[in-house]
C-alpha positions as CSV (number, residue, x, y, z in Angstrom):
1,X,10.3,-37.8,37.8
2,X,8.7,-35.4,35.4
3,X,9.0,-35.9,31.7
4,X,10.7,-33.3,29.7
5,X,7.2,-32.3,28.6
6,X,6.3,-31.7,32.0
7,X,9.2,-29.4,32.9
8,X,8.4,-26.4,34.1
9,X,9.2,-23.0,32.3
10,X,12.3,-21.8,33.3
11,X,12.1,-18.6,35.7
12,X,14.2,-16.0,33.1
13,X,12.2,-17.8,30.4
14,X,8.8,-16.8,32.0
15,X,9.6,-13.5,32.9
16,X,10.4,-12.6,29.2
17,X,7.4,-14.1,28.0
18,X,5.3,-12.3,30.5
19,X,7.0,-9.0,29.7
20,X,6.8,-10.0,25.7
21,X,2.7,-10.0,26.6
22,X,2.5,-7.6,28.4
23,X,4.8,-4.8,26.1
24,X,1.8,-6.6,23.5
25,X,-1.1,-6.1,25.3
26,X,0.1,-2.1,26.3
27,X,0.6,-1.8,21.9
28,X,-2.7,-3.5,21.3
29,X,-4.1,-1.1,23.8
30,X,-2.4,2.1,22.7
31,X,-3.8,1.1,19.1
32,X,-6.9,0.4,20.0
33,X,-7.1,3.9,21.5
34,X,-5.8,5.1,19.0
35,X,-8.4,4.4,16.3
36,X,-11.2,5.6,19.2
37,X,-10.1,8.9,20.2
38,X,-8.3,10.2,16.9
39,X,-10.6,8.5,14.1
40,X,-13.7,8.1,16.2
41,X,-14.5,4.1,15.6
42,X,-15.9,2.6,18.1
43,X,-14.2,0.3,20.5
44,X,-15.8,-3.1,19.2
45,X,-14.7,-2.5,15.8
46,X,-11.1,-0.9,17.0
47,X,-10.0,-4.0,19.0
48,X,-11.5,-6.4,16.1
49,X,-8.7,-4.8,13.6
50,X,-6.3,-5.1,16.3
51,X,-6.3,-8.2,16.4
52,X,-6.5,-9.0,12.9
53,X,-3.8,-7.2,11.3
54,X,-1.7,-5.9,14.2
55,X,-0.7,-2.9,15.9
56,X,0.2,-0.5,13.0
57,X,-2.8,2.1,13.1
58,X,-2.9,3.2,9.5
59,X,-2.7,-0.5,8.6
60,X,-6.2,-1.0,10.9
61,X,-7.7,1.9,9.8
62,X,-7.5,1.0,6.0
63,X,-8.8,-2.4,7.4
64,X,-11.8,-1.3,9.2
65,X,-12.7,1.3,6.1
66,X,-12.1,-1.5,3.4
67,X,-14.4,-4.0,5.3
68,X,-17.0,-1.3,5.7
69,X,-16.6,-1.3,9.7
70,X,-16.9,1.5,10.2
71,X,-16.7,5.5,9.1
72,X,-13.7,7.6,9.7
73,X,-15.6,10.1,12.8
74,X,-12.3,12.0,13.4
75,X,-8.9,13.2,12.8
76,X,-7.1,12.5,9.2
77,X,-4.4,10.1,8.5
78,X,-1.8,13.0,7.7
79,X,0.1,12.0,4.5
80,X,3.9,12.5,4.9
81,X,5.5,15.0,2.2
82,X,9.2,13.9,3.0
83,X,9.3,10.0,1.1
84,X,12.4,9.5,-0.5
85,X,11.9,6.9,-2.6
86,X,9.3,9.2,-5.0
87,X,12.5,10.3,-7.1
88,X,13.6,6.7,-8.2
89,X,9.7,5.2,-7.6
90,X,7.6,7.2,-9.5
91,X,8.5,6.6,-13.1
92,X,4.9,6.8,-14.3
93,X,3.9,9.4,-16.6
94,X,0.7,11.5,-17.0
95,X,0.6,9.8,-20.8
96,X,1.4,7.1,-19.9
97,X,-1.7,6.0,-17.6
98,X,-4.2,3.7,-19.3
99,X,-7.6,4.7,-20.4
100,X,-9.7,3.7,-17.9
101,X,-7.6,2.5,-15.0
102,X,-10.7,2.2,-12.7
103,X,-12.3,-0.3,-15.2
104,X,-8.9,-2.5,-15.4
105,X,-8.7,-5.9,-12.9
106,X,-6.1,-7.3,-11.0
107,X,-3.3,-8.2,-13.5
108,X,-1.6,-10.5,-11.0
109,X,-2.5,-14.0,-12.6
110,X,-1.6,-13.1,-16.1
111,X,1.3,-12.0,-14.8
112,X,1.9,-14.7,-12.9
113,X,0.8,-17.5,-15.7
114,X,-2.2,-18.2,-14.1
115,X,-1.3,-19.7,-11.0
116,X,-2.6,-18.8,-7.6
117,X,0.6,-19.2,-5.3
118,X,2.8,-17.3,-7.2
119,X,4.3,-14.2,-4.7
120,X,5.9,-13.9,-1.8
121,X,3.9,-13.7,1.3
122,X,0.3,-14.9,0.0
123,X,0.2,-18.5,0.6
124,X,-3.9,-19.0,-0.3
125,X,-6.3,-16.6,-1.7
126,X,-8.5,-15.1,0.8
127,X,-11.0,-14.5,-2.5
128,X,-12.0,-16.7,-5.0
129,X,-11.8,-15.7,-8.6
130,X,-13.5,-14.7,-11.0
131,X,-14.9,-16.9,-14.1
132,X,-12.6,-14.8,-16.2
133,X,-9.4,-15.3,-13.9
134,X,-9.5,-12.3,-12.3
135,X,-9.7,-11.4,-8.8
136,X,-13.2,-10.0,-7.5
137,X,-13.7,-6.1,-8.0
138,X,-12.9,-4.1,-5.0
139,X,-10.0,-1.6,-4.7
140,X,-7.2,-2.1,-6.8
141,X,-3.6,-0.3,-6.7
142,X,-1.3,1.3,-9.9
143,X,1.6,0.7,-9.2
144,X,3.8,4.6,-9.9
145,X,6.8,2.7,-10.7
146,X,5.5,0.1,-13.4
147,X,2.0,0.8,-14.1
148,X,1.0,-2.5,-13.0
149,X,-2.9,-2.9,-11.3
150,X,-2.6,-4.8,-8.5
151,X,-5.8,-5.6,-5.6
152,X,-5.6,-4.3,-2.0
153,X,-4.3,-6.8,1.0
154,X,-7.8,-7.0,1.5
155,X,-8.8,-8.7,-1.3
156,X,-6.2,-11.1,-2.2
157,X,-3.2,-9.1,-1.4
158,X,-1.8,-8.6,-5.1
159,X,-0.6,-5.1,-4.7
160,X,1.6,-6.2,-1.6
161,X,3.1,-9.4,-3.5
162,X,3.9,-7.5,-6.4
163,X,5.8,-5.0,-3.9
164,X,7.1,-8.0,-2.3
165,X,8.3,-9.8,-5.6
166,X,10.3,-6.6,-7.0
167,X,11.8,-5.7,-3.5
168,X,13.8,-9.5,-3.5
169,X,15.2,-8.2,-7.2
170,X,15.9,-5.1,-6.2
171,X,19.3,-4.6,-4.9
172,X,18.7,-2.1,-3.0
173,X,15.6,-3.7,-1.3
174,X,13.1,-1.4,-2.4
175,X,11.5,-2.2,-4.8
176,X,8.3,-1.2,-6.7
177,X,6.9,0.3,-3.8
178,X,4.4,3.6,-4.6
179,X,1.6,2.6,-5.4
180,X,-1.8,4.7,-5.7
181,X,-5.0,3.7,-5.0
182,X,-7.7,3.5,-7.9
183,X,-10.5,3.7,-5.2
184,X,-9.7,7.2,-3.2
185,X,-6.6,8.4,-5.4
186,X,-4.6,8.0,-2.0
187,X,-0.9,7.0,-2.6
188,X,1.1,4.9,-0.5
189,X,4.5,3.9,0.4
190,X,5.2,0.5,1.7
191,X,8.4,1.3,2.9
192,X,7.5,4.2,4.5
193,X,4.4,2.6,6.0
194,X,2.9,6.2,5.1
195,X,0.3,7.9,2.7
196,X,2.4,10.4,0.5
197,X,2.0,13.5,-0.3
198,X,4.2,15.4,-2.9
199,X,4.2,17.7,-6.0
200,X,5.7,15.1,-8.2
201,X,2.5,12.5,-7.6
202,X,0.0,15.3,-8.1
203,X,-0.2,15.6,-12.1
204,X,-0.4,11.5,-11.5
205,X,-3.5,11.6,-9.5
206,X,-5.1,15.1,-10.6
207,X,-5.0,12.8,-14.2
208,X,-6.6,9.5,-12.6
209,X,-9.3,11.9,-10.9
210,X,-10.0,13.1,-14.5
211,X,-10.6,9.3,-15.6
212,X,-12.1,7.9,-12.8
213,X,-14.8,10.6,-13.3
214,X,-15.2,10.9,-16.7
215,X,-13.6,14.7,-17.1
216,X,-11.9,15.0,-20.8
217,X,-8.6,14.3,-19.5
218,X,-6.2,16.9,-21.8
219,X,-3.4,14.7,-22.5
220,X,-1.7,17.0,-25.0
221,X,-1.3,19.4,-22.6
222,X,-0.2,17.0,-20.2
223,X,2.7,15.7,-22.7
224,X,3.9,19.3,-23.3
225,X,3.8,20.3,-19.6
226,X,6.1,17.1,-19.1
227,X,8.4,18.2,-22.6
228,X,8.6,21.6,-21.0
229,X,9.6,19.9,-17.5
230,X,12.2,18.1,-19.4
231,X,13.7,21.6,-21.5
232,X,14.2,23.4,-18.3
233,X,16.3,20.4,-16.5
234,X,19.7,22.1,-16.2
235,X,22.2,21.0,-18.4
236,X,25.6,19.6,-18.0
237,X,28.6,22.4,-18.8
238,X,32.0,22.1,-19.6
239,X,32.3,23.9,-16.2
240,X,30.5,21.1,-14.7
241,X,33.7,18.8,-15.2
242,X,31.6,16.9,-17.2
């Protein structure tokens, strides 16, 4: 008699498994694809991000850029212009952007008292630290809501604990989660899984262009362009019912 150990699969069991592989192997495929024939990396380098961080293309396309894989040869990733969460998730000002953002490390372990598994989601880190406590140089993140720096996913992962962290406060399940990137001035949405585009993030990174390449960055006008903004808001009326 066979042990249960020995027993085989049950049919219904082993159907869904094989259909679970193969809907896996048709995404890992369509991916793959992807990244060839919009972005133009080559095949080798496509299926390797694949299979490291998944099927989500803009997720492998960062990965293959920040690990130097490869060059983006085609098409852009389009940024989307429609995120909601840009109202209630960008509370940065213009003024109210450090110095020299570009200079600044990871924040995460003085934030986190110095210890290495604090965070949601990032059990080890993938990058040993610095002699100063700080994770190794590479492309860190502002966060738009808070202003904290955070490193990429690809480094230790910072940026997306720090997302994770304030989404399990947030009651709404949100959380801090615009950030912009102090490397290319792209900004991204982790709900959204999208780059972002809008007029409300453009005086943000038109200003962090200025630093990151040493322009005279004219902050007075930037504080009266956002004390104008503030005059023209309409204003409650009696005839408002308030």
């Amino acid at each position: 008699m066979a042990s249960n150990g020995d027993a085989p699969m049950p049919a219904a069991v082993a159907s869904a498994t094989a259909q679970d592989d193969d809907e896996t192997m048709a995404r890992k495929l369509q991916a793959t694809e992807q990244l060839i024939q919009v972005f133009g990396f080559e095949r080798q380098v496509a299926a390797k991000a694949v299979n490291a961080v998944g099927t989500d293309v803009t997720t492998c396309y960062n990965y293959i850029l920040d690990a130097g894989m490869g060059a983006d040869k085609g098409g852009p990733v389009t940024p989307i212009d429609n995120c909601p969460h840009v109202k209630d998730h960008v509370k940065l000002t213009v003024t109210q952007l450090p110095l020299q953002p570009h200079a600044a490390p990871c924040t995460h372990h003085a934030a986190a008292g110095g210890t290495k598994t604090a965070g949601a989601g990032i059990a080890r880190l993938k990058s040993d630290m610095e002699e100063d406590g700080s994770c190794p140089p590479g492309e860190n993140w502002l966060c738009l809501d808070c202003g904290a720096i955070r490193c990429s996913r690809y480094v230790n992962g910072h940026g997306l604990v720090h997302w994770q962290d304030t989404k399990s406060q947030d009651p709404a399940g949100v959380g801090h989660c615009i950030a912009a990137s102090l490397a290319d001035l792209s900004v991204w949405c982790h709900v959204c899984s999208a780059y972002l585009r809008h007029p409300d993030i453009e005086p943000l990174t038109e200003m962090l262009e200025q630093l990151k390449f040493n322009y005279e960055p004219d902050r007075k006008k930037a504080r009266a362009s956002e004390e104008n903004s503030l005059d023209d808001a309409p204003k409650a009326s009696l005839d408002d019912g308030e």
